[in-house]
Every structure is written in C-alpha cells, then in structure tokens.
C-alpha positions in Angstrom: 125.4 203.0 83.3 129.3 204.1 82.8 131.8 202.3 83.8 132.6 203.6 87.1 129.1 203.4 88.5 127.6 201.3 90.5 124.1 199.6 91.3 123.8 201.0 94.7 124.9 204.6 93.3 121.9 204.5 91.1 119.0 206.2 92.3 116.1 203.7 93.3 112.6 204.2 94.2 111.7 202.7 97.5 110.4 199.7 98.0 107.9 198.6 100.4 108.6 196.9 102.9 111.5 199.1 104.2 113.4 198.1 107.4 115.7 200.0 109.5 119.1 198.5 110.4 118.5 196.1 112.8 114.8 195.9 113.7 113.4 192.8 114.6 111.5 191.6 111.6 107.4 189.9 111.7 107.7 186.2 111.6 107.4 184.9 108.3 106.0 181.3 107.3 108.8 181.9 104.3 111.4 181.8 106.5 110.7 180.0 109.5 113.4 180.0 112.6 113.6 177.8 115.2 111.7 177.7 118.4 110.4 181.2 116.8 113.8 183.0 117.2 113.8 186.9 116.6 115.6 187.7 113.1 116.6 191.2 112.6 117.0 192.9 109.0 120.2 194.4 108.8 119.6 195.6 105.3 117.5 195.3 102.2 118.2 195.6 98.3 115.2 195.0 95.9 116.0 193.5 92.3 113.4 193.2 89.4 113.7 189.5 87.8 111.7 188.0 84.9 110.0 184.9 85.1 110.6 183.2 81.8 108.2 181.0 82.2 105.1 183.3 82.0 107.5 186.7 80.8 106.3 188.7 84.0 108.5 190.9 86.4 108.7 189.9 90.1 110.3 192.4 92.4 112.5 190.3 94.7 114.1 191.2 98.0 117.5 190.5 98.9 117.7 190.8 102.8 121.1 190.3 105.1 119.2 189.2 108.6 120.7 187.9 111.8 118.7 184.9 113.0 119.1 185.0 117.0 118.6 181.6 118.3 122.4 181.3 119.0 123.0 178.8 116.2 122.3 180.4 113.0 123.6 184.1 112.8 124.0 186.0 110.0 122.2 185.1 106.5 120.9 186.2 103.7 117.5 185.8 102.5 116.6 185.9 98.5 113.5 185.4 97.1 112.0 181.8 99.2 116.2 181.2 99.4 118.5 181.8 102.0 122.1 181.8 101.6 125.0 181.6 104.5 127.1 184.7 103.7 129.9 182.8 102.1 127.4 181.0 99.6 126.4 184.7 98.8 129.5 185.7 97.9 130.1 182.8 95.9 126.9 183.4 94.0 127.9 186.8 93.8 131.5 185.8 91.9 129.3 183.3 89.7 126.5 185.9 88.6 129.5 187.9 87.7 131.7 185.4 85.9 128.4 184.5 83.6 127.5 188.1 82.9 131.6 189.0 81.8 130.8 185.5 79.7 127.8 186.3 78.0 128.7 190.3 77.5 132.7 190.8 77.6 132.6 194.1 76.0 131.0 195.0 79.4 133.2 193.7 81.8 134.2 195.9 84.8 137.1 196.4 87.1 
C-alpha cells in the first residue's frame, strides 16, 4: 500500500451479505431492538481479524445502521458490538494511535 492510498481505494471482493443504502435490515437475535424496531443499513465494510486464540480468520462486518424506534438512531454494529458513532470515532483515533506505536516508520498523514 503507498502512502497516499487508502483502505476503501483498495479493490475488495464482495462480501455476502451486501445491503443497499438504507434498506431495512432482517431482525437479528445479535442485535436485538426494542419493541422490534426496523434498523436500516446505511453501509457495510468487511475486515478479516485473527482469532489468537485458535490462529483462524473471521471475516467481520462493520455496519453504520439507523435503529428507528425514536430513541436510538444512528450506530454502528461490529462484530456482536455496537458502538454510538462517537465511540467509533474514538476507537477509530485509538486503533490508529497503537498501529503509529507499534510501526512508526508507517505512519500516515
């Protein structure tokens, strides 16, 4: 990867399950909402994470959903967590903070 690229420039095979922007997602015991409020995928990233405990691959979804029961909004659903938006972002900063930390020859701008 050079310096100027980026993740999401990177071409990607397609993952399954796809979503268009905004479709109202299945209801899913992994995320449950209240009083069975619709949630709608706005968009989905897929990441590939080892599991050092047994040294597999899991593919893991990253989804930004809008739960519409009026109370929760926007969040962001990784792996069996979900995230406000804000705690994304600061997971975001962190992830990056470690990775300039543990490989500074590799930091970007």
């Amino acid at each position: 990867m050079t310096t100027h690229e980026r993740f999401w420039e990177r071409p990607q095979a397609p993952k399954h399950p796809l979503i268009e922007p905004w479709e109202e997602l299945p209801d899913d015991p992994n995320y449950p909402t209240f009083e069975n409020a619709v949630r709608f995928g706005i968009e989905r990233h897929w990441h590939t994470l080892a599991v050092a405990k047994t040294d597999d691959w899991e593919e893991v979804s990253a989804t930004a959903v809008y739960v519409s029961d009026g109370l929760v909004g926007p969040l962001i659903e990784f792996g069996p967590w979900t995230l406000e938006p804000r705690e994304a972002r600061v997971l975001a900063r962190s992830l990056l903070a470690l990775a300039d930390a543990a490989e500074p020859e590799q930091q970007t701008a």
